[in-house]
MDAnalysis code that builds the backbone (N, CA, C; Angstrom):
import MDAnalysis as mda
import numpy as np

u = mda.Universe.empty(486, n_residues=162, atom_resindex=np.repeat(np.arange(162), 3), trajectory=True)
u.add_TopologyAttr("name", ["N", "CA", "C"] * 162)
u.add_TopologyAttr("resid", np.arange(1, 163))
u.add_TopologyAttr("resname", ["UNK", "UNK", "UNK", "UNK", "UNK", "UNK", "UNK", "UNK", "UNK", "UNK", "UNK", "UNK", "UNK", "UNK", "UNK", "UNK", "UNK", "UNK", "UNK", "UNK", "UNK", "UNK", "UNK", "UNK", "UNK", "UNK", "UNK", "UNK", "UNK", "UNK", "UNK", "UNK", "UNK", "UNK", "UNK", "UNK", "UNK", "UNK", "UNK", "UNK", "UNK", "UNK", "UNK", "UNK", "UNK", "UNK", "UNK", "UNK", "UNK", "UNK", "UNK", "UNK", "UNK", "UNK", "UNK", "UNK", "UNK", "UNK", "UNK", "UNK", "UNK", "UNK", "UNK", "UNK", "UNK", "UNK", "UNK", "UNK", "UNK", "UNK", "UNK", "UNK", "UNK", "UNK", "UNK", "UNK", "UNK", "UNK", "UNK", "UNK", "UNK", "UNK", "UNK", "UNK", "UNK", "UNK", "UNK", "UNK", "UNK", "UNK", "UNK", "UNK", "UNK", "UNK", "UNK", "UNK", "UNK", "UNK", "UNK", "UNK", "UNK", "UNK", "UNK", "UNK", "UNK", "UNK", "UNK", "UNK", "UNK", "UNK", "UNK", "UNK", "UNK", "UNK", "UNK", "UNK", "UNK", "UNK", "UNK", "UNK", "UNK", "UNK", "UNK", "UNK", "UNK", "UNK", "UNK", "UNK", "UNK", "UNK", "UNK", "UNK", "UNK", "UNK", "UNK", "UNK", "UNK", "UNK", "UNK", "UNK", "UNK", "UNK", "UNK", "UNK", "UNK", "UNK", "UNK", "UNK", "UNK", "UNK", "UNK", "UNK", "UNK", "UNK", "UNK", "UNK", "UNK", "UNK", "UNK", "UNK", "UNK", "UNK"])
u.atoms.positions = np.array([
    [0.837, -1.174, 0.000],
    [0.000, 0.000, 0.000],
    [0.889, 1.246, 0.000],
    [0.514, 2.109, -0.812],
    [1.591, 3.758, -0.550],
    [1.166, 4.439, 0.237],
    [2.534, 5.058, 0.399],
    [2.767, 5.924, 1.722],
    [1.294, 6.894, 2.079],
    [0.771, 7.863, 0.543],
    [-0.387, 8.372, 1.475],
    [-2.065, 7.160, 1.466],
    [-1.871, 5.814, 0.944],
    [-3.314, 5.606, 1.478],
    [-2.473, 4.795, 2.869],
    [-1.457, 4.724, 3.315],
    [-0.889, 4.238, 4.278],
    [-1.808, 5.454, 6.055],
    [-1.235, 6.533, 4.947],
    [-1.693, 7.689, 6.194],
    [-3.148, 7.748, 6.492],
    [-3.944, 7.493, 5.469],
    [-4.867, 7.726, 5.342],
    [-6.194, 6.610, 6.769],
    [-5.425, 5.388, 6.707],
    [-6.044, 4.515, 7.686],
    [-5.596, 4.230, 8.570],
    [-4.134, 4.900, 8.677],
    [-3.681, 4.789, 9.886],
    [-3.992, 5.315, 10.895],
    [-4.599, 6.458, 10.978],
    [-4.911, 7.040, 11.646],
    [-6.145, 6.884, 13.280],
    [-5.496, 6.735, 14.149],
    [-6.465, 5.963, 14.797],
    [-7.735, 6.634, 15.785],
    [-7.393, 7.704, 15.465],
    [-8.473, 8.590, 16.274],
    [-10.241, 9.061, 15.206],
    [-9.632, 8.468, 13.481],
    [-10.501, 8.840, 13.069],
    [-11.355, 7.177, 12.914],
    [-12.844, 7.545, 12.588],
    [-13.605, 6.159, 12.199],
    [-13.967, 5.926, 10.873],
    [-13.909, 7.585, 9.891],
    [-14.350, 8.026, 8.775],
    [-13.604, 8.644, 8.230],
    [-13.292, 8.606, 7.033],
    [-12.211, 9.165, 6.178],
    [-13.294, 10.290, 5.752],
    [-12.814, 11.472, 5.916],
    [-13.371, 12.739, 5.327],
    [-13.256, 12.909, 3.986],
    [-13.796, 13.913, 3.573],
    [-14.292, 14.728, 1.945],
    [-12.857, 14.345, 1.421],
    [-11.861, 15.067, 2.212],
    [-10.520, 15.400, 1.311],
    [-10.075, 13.960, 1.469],
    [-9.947, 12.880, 2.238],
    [-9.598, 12.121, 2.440],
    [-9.919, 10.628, 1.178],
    [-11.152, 10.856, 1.250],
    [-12.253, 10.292, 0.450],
    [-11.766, 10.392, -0.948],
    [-11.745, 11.756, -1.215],
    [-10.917, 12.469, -2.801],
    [-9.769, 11.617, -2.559],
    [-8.462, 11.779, -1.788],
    [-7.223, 11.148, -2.415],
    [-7.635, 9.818, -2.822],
    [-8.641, 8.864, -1.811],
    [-8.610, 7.272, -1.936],
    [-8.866, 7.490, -3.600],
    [-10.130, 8.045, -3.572],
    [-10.620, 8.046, -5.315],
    [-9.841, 8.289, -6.332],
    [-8.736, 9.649, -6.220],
    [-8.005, 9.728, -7.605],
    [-6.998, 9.037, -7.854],
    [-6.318, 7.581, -6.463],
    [-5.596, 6.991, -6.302],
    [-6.131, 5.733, -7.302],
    [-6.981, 5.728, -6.772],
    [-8.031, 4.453, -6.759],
    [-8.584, 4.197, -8.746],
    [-9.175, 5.500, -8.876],
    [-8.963, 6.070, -10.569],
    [-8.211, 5.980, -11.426],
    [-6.648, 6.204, -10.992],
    [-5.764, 6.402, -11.380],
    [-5.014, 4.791, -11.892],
    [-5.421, 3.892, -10.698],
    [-4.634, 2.467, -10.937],
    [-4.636, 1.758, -12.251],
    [-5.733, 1.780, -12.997],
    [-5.439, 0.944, -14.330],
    [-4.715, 2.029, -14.917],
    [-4.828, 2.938, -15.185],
    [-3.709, 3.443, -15.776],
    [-2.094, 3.029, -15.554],
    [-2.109, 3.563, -13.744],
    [-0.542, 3.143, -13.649],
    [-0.170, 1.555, -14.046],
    [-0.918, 0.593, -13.944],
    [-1.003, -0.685, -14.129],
    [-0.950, -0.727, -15.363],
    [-0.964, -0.080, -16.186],
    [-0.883, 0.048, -17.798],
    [0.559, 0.235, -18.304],
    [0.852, 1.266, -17.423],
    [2.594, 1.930, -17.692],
    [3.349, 1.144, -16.624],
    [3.072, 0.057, -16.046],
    [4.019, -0.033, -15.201],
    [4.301, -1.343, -16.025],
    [3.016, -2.151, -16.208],
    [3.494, -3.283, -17.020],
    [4.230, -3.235, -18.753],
    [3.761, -2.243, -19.149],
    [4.701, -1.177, -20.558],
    [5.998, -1.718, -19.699],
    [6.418, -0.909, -18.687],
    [8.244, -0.944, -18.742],
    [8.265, -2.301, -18.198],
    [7.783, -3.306, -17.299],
    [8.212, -4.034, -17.250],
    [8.634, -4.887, -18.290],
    [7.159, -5.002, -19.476],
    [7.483, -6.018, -20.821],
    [8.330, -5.394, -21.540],
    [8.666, -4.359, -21.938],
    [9.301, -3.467, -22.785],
    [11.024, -2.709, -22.182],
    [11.439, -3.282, -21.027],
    [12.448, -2.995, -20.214],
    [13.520, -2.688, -21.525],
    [14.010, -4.111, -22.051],
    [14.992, -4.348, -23.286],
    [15.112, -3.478, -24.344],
    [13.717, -3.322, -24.987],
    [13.127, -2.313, -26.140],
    [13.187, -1.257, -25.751],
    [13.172, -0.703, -24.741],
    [13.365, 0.421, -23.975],
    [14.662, 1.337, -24.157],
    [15.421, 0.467, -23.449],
    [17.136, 0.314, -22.679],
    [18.101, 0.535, -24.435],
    [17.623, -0.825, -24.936],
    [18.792, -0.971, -25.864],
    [19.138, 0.206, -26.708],
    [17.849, 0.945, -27.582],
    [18.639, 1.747, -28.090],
    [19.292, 3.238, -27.288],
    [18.965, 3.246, -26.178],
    [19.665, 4.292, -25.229],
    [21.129, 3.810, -25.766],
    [20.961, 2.542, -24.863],
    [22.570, 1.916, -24.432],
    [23.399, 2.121, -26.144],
    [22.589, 1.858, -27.346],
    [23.470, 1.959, -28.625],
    [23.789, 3.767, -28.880],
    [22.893, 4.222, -28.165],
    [23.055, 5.479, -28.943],
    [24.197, 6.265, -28.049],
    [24.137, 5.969, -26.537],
    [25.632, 6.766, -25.904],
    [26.502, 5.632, -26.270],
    [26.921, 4.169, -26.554],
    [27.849, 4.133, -27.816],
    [28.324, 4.843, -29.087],
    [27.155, 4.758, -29.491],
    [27.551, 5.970, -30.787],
    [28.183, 7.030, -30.376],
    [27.896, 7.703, -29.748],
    [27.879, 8.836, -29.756],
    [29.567, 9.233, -28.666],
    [30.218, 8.329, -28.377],
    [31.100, 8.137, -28.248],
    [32.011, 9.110, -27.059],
    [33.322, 9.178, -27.216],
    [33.460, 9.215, -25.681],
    [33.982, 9.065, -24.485],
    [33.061, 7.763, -24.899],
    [32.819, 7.601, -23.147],
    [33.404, 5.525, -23.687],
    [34.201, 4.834, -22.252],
    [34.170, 3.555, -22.707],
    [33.089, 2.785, -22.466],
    [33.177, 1.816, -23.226],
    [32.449, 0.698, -23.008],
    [31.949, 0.586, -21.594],
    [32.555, 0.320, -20.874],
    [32.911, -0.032, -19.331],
    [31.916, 1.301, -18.596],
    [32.064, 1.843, -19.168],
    [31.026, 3.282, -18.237],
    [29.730, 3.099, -18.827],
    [29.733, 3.063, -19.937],
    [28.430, 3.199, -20.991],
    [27.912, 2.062, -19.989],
    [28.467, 0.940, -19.940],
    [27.368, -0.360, -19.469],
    [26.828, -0.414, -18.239],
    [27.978, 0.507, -17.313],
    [27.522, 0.394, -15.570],
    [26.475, 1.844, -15.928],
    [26.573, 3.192, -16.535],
    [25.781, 3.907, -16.651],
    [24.185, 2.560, -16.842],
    [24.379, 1.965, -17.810],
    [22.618, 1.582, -18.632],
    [22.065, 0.924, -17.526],
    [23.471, -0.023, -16.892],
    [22.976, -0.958, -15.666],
    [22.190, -0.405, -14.439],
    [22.560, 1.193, -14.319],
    [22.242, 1.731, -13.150],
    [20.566, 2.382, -13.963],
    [20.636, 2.531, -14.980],
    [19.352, 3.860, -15.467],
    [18.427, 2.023, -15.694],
    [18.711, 0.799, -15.554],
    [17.552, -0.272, -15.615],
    [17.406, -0.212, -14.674],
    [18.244, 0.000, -13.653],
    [17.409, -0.209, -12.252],
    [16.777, 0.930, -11.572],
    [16.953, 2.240, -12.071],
    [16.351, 3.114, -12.025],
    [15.086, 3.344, -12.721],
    [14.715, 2.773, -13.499],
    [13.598, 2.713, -13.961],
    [12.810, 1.614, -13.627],
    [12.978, 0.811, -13.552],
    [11.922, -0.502, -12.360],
    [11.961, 0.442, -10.716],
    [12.351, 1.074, -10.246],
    [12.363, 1.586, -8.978],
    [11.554, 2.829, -9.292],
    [11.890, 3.615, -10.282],
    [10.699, 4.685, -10.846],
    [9.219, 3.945, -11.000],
    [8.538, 2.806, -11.914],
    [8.112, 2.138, -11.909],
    [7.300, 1.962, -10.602],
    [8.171, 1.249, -9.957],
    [7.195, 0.918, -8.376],
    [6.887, 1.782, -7.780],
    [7.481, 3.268, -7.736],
    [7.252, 4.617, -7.199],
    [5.500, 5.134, -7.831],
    [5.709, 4.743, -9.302],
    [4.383, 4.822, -9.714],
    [3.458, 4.825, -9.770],
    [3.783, 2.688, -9.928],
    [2.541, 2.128, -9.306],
    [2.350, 2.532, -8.114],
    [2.956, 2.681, -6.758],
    [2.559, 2.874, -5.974],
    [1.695, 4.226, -5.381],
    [2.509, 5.053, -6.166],
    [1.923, 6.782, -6.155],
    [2.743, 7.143, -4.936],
    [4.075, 6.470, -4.607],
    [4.597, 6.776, -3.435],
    [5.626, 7.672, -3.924],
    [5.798, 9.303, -3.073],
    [7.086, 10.309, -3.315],
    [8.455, 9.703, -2.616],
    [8.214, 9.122, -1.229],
    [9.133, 8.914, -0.898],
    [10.033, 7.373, -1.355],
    [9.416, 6.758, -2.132],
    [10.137, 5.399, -2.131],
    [11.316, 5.619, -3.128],
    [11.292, 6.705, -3.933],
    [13.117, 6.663, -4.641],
    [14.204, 7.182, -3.908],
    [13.499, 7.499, -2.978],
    [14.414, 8.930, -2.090],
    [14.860, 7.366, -0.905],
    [14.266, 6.595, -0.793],
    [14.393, 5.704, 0.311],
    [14.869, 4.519, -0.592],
    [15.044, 4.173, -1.758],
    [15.661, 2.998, -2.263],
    [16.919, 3.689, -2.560],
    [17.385, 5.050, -3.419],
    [18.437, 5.449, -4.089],
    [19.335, 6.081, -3.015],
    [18.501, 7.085, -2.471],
    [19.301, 7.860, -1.478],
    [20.790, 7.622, -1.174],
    [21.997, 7.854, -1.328],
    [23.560, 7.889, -0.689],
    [23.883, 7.294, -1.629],
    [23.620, 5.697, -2.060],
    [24.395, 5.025, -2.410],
    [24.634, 5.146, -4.388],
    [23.244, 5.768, -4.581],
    [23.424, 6.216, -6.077],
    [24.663, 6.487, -6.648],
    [24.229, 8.157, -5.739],
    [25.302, 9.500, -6.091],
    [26.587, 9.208, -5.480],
    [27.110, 8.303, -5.053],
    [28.190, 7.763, -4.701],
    [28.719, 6.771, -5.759],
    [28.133, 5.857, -6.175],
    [28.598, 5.185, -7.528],
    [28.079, 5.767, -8.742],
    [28.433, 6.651, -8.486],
    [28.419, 8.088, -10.044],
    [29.540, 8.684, -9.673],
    [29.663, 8.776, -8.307],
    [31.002, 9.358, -8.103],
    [32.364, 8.584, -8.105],
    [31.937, 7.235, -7.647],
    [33.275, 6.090, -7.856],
    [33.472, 6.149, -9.262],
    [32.708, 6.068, -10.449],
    [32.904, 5.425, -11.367],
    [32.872, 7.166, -11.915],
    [32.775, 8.032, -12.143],
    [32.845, 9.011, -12.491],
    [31.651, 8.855, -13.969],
    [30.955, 8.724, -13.958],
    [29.855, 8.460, -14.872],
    [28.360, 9.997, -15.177],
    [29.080, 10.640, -14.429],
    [28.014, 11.729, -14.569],
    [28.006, 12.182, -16.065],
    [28.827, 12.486, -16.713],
    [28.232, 12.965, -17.923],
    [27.384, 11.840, -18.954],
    [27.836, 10.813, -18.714],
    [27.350, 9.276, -19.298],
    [25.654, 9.798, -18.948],
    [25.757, 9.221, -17.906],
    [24.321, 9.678, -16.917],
    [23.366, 10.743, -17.369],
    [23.984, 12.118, -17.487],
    [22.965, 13.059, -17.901],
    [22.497, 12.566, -19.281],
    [23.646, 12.223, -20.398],
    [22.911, 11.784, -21.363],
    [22.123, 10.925, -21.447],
    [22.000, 9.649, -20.151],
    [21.066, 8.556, -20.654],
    [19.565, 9.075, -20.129],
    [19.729, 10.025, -19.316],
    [18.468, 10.340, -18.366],
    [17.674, 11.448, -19.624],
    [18.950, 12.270, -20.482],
    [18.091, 13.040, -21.479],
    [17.190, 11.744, -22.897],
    [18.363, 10.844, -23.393],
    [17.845, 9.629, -24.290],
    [16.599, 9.090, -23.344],
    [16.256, 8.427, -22.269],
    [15.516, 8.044, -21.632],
    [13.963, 8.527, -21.949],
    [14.153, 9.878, -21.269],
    [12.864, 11.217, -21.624],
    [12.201, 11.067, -23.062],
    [13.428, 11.183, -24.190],
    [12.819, 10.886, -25.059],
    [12.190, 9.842, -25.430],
    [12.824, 8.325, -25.149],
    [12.593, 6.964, -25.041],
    [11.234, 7.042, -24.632],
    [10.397, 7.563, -23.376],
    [9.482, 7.570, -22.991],
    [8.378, 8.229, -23.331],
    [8.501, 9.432, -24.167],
    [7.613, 10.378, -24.619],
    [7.218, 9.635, -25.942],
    [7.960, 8.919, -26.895],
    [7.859, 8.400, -27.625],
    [6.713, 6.821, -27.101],
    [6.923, 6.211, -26.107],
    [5.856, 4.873, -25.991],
    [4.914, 5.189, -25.154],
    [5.025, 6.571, -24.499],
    [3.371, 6.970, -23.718],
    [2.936, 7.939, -24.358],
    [1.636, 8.045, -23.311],
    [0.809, 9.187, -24.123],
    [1.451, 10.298, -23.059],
    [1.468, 11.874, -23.039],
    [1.890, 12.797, -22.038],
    [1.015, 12.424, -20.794],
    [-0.408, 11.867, -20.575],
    [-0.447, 11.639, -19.345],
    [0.239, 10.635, -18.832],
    [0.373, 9.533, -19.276],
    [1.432, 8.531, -18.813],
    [2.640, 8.858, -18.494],
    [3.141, 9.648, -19.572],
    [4.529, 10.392, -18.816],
    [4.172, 11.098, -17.586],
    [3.810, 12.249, -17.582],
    [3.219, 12.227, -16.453],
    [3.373, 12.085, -15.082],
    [2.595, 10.483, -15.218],
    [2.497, 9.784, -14.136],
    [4.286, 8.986, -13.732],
    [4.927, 8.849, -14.509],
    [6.459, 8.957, -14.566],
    [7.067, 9.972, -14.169],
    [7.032, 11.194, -13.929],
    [7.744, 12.604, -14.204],
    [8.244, 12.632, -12.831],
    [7.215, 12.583, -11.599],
    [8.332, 13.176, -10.814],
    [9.381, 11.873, -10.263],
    [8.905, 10.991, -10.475],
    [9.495, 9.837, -9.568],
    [11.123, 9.795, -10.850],
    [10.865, 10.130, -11.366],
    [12.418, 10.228, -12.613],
    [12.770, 11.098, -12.704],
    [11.991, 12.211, -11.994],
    [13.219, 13.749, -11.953],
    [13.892, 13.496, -10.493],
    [13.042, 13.042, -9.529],
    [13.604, 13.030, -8.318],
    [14.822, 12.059, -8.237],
    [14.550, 10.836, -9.039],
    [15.955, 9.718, -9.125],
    [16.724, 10.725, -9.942],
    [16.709, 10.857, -11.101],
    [17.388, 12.066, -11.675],
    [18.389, 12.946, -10.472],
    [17.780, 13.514, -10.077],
    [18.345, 14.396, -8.924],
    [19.200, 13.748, -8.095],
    [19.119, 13.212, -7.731],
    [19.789, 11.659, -6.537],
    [20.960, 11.362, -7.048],
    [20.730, 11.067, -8.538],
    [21.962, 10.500, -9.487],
    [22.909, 11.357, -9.999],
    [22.350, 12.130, -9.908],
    [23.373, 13.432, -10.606],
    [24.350, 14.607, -9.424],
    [23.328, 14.175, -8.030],
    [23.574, 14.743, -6.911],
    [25.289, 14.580, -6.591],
    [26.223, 15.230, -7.288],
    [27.518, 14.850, -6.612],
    [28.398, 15.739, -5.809],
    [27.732, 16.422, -5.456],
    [28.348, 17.139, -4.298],
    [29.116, 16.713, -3.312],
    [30.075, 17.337, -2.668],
    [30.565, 16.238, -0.870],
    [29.786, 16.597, -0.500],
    [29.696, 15.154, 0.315],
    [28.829, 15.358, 1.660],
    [29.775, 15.751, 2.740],
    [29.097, 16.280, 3.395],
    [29.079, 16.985, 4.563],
    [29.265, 16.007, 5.660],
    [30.102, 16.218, 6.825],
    [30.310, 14.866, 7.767],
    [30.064, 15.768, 8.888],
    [29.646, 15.264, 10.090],
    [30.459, 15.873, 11.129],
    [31.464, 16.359, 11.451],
    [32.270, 15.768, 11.451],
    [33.511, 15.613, 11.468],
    [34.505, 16.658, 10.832],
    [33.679, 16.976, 9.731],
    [34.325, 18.327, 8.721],
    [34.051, 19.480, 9.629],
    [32.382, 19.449, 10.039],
    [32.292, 20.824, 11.076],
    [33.130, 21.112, 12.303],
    [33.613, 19.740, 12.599],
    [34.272, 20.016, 14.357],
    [35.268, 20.804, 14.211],
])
């Protein structure tokens, strides 16, 4: 269940889900064959998806082999994790699967420029097999991994402040 119909019954002081309450279950609830539409799209279509990304930052050259592949490896699993963010209608679940360890193996492997290009090929990849509401329903959960992945800043320790 996602995080907000999670909130929604958790709640133990209420017996009745109110007007506004009522509204989220419904446009959640509305919304599911759709996401169930696009979620099973990327699952069957993962390969058809991926491959010509993965040929085209080949082409387009560069960059080695060896980056190109851990880049595609990381943007498949970023997109099944976008995916479940979806289906679920949950904000926080990329921020809680990707969080640290992303933007850290972007930073081991130095893959950020690889990266921005597959996340721009991607966009297109996707605008091309949905309709704009389906994208859409994709957008923030792939800007926010987006963000995560590209995030390479130092972090900040304690330890730096003392």
């Amino acid at each position: 269940m996602t995080f907000k119909l999670d909130t929604l019954f958790d709640a133990p002081d209420k017996q009745y889900l109110d007007a506004n309450d009522l509204s989220t279950l419904s446009q959640y609830v509305s919304s599911l064959p759709e996401r169930m539409v696009v979620y099973r799209t990327l699952r069957d279509q993962e390969v058809a998806i991926m491959q010509p990304i993965a040929d085209a930052l080949e082409q387009q050259g560069g960059h080695s082999e060896a980056l190109v592949e851990r880049s595609v490896r990381n943007g498949l699993m970023i997109v099944r994790y976008v995916a479940m963010a979806m289906l679920l209608d949950d904000e926080a679940f990329i921020e809680d699967r990707l969080q640290g360890w992303l933007s850290e193996m972007v930073k081991a492997y130095e893959t950020q420029a690889v990266d921005q290009q597959l996340f721009q090929l991607l966009n297109r990849q996707l605008s091309k097999l949905f309709t704009p509401a389906q994208v859409n329903l994709l957008k923030p959960s792939l800007e926010q991994a987006q963000r995560l992945m590209l995030d390479t800043r130092e972090t900040v320790t304690l330890a730096g402040l003392l």
